[in-house]
C-alpha positions as CSV (number, residue, x, y, z in Angstrom):
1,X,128.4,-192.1,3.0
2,X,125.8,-193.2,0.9
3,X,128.2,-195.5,-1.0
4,X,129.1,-196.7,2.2
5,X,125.5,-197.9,3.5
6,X,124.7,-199.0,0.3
7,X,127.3,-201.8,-0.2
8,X,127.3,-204.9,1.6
9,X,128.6,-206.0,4.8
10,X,131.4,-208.9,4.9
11,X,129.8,-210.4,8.1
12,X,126.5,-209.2,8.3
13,X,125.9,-210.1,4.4
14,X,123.3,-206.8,4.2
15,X,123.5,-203.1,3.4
16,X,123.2,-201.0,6.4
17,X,120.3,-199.2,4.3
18,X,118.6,-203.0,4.2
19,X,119.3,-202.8,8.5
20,X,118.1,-199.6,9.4
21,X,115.5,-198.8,6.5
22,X,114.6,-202.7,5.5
23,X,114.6,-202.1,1.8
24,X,117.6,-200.3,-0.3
25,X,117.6,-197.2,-0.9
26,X,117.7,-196.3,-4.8
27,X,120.4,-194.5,-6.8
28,X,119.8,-192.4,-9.5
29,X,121.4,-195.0,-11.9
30,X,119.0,-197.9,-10.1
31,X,115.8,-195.5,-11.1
32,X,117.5,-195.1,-14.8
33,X,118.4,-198.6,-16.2
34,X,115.8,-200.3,-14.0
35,X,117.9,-202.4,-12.0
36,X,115.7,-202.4,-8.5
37,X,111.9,-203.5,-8.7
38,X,109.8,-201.0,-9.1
39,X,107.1,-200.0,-6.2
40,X,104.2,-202.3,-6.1
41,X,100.6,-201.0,-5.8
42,X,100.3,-203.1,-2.2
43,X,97.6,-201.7,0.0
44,X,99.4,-199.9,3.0
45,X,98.7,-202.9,5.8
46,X,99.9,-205.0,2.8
47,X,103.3,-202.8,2.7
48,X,103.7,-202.9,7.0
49,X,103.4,-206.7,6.8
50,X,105.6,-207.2,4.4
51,X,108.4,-204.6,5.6
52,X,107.8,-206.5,9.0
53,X,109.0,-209.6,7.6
54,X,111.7,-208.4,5.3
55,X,113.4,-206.8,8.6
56,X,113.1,-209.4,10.9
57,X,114.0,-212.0,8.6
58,X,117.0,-209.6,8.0
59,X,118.0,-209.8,11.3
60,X,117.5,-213.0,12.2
61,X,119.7,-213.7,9.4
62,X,122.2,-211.0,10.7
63,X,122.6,-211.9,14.5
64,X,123.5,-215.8,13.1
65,X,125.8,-214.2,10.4
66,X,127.5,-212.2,13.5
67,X,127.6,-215.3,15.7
68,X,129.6,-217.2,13.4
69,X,131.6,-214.3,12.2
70,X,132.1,-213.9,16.2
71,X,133.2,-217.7,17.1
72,X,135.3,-217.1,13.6
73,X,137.7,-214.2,15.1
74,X,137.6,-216.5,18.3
75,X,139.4,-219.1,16.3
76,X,141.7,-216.9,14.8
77,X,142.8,-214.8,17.8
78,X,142.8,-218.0,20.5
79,X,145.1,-219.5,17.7
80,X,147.9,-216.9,18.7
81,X,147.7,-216.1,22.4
82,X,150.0,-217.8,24.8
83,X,149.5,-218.2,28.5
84,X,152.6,-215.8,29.7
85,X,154.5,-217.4,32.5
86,X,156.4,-216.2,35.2
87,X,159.2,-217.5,36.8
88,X,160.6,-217.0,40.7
89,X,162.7,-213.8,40.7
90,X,161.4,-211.6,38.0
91,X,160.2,-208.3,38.3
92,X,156.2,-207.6,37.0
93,X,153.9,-205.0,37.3
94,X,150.8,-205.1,38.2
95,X,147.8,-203.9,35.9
96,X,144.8,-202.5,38.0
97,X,142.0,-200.3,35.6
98,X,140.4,-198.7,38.5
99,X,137.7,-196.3,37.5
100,X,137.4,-193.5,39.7
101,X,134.8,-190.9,39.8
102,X,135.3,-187.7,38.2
103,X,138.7,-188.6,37.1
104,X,139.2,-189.0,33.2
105,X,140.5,-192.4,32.5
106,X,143.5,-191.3,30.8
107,X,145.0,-189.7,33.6
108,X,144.7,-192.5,35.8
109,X,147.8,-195.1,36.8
110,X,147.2,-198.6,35.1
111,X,149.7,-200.2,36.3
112,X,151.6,-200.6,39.6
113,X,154.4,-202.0,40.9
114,X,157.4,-203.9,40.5
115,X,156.8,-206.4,42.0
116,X,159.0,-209.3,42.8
117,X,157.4,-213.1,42.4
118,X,158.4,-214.8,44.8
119,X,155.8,-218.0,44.4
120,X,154.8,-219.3,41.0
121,X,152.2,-222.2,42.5
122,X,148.8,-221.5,43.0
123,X,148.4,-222.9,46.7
124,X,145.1,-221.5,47.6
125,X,144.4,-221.3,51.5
């Protein structure tokens, strides 16, 4: 796991340590070759302030990150979805995910039917 939080995210761009923690957590090969900066002598307001900013810049940065990555998977999955249509004659059923208290959803009937179209135009009255 801590592999896991401590590698970066495709489409937030930051560890989750850096997201829950704001700063990243070190490894014990960080502390021995050196390769994160070592704690500064900062006063402790100094430290607050600072951490303050590092995490909301963080997710600023993150909640744009996920918008585009959002509009991105948009694209991509609007690319393959057709309208289905129906045509006069053919048998459908209807889905209807009615939540009902006390019930466990995976008991329920989603779907109901056949029914027969009859109509395909979208007269409204």
């Amino acid at each position: 796991m801590s592999a896991c939080r401590a590698s970066g995210h495709e489409s937030t761009g930051y560890t989750l340590n850096m997201l829950t923690l704001g700063t990243e957590v070190r490894a014990p090969a960080d502390i021995m070759y050196g390769s994160l900066s070592q704690p500064s002598s900062e006063t402790y307001g100094d430290y607050v302030e600072s951490k303050m900013e590092r995490m909301t810049t963080a997710y600023e940065e993150t909640r744009a990150a996920l918008r585009r990555a959002a509009e991105r998977n948009k694209r991509y999955y609007d690319i393959r979805v057709r309208a289905k249509q129906y045509k006069k004659g053919q048998w459908v059923y209807y889905f209807n995910p009615r939540k009902f208290v006390g019930l466990q959803d995976k008991w329920e009937r989603k779907y109901t039917g056949p029914f027969l179209i009859v109509d395909t135009s979208l007269s409204v009255s």
